[in-house]
C-alpha positions, 0 to 999 in steps of 0.5 A: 458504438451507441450512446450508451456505450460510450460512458462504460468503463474498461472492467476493473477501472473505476472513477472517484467522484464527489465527497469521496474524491476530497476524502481520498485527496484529504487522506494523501495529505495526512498520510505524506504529512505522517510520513514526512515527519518520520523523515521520509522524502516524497518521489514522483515515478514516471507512469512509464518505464522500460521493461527491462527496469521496471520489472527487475527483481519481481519475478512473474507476477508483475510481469503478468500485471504489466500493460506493455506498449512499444516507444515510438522513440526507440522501438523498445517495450515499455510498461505501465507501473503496476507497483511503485516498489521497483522504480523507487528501489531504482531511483534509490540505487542510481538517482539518488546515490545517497550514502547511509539510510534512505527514506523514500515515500510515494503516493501514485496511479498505477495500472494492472492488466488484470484485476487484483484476485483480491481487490478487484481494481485494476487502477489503484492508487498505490500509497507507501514507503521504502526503507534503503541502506539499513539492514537491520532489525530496527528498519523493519520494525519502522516500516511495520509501526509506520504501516499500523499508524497509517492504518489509524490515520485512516481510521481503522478501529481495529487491526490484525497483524500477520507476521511471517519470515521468507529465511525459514522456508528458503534456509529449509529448501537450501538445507534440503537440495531439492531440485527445481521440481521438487522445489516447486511441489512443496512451494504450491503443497506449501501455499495450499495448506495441504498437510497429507499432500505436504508429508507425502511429498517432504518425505519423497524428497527428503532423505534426513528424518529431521529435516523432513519432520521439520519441513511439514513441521512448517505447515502446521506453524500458524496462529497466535504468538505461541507459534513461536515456542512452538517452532523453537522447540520444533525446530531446535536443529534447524540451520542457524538462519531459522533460529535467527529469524525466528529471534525477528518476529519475536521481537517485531512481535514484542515491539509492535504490542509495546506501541500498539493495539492490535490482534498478531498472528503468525504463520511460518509458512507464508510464502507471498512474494517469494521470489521477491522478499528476502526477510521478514513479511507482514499484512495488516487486515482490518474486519470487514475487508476480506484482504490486507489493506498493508502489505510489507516486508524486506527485499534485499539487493533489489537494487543489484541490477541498477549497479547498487545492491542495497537493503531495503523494506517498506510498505504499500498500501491503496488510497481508495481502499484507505479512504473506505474506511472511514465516510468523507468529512462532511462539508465545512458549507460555502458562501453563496455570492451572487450574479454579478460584477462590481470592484468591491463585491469582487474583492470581497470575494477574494478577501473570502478565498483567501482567508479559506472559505469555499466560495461560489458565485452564481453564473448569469441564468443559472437555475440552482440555488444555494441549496444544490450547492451545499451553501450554508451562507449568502454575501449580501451587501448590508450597512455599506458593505459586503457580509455573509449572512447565515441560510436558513432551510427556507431562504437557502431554496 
């Protein structure tokens, strides 16, 4: 290995240094402030986990992002946490055992296999918040409102909501029989936004007329909030569970727009995470980032496998993502002491660090000045005693 090879990064693993290190350190204590005062409870996950935990109830595709390694311990495979949402859901069902409502949020390294199609790294830190134990429709509309409020502690401008509901599509598909074949082909004709490949196919395997028109019907349901009278009047005999979600949005959509600022959009037929969220979805986007920088929604009984099946939803977000959007703060200066040893200097230095300021003292033989080291004053010994005195651009070389 030459010297030049030792300092290059696995790709997709990234380091955070100075300013904006403090900028992400500086957001996670806003947002976990945010989220303890809508009563949410900080958890620490492991880094690590057995796999047979870690990725019940998300389907493939966390399995496909998992780095799996072997205990020494006890010969069994375990993984790397690649989305928090699992272990809370596990930490809610058998390590807390609470009765009632459960507020839980987390800010964490997690580690992916591959790199997110999306967002490129593969060393996020995943930032967020699960709702447990209330399965009704004032949980979710929290976790949205709590979603688009972390997006303006960010510092978003500007926000796009996408909302969607899984029960449509899954109540269509239960009314339909299809085989697990079929099921598969209106899934990816589904997610392609293929229209011509969707009717073909809907009605191959669809033998009732309404049924089938409502099915490619659900393709075609997407844009602003007149979708939804779109898709009451297209799906008036649509099975009771359509109808009742379609109730959901509107009044997700009504209560984020009586609070909140943003752009809405809906599209019926999302089915990110299908084998994983159960209600209501959404994904909040900000310009200039071609991905959603929230993602959310409900996913009930993830808890069963843990012995307790409960309600949940919530959110997840990236810090690094987060803190790009807005600069670092700029610096708030330091004092610059110099290179010595003497009882009252050292206390007057600590009397400094302890009332807040950022203090840097000077190292025998050190060649950089205050100047290097963004100090804005100096301690210097006048009248008696310690002071700091401001820099100027000249005496700070």
């Amino acid at each position: 290995m030459t010297i030049a090879d030792r300092w290059l990064l696995p790709d997709g693993m990234d380091e955070v240094l100075p300013p904006q290190a403090s900028r992400m350190e500086e957001l996670r204590r806003a947002l976990l402030d945010l989220y303890h005062c809508w009563g949410y409870d900080q958890v620490m996950p492991p880094p690590v986990e057995f796999l047979d935990s870690l990725l019940t109830g998300t389907g493939t595709d966390l399995d496909l992002q998992t780095f799996k390694l072997t205990d020494q311990l006890t010969g069994r495979m375990m993984g790397a946490s690649a989305d928090v949402t699992p272990q809370v859901a596990r930490m809610d069902a058998h390590s807390l055992k609470r009765q009632g409502p459960v507020r839980l949020c987390y800010c964490t390294n997690v580690l992916r296999a591959k790199a997110d199609q999306h967002q490129g790294g593969r060393s996020p830190v995943q930032v967020g918040v699960e709702l447990f134990g209330h399965a009704g429709l004032e949980a979710d509309s929290e976790i949205i409102h709590l979603a688009l409020a972390s997006l303006k502690a960010a510092g978003a401008d500007e926000i796009h909501l996408a909302l969607g509901h899984i029960g449509i599509y899954r109540s269509f598909v239960e009314a339909a029989a299809l085989s697990d074949e079929q099921e598969r082909a209106l899934f990816e004709a589904l997610a392609l936004k293929s229209p011509g490949q969707l009717a073909e196919l809907v009605h191959r395997s669809v033998s009732d007329p309404a049924l089938a028109d409502m099915l490619i019907a659900l393709g075609e349901l997407h844009g602003d909030a007149s979708v939804l009278g779109q898709a009451r009047d297209r799906f008036a005999g649509a099975p009771a569970p359509v109808r009742a979600a379609l109730d959901q949005l509107e009044a997700l959509y009504k209560g984020v727009l009586a609070r909140f600022d943003v752009s809405l959009y809906f599209d019926l037929a999302e089915l990110r995470g299908y084998q994983y969220h159960t209600g209501m979805m959404f994904a909040a986007y900000v310009p200039g980032y071609g991905h959603a920088l929230a993602k959310g929604g409900r996913y009930d009984d993830t808890g069963r496998a843990f012995g307790r099946a409960r309600p949940a939803t919530g959110f997840s977000m990236d810090l690094k993502q987060l803190a790009s959007l807005a600069l670092a703060s700029p610096s708030q200066g330091a004092v610059w002491a110099p290179a010595q040893e003497e009882e009252s200097f050292n206390a007057a230095i600590a009397a400094l660090r302890e009332q807040g300021e950022r203090v840097i003292q000077a190292l025998p033989g050190q060649r950089t000045g205050p100047a290097e080291h963004s100090c804005d004053r100096r301690l210097e010994f006048i009248d008696g005693r310690w002071q700091t005195m401001t820099l100027t651009q000249e005496t700070s070389a």
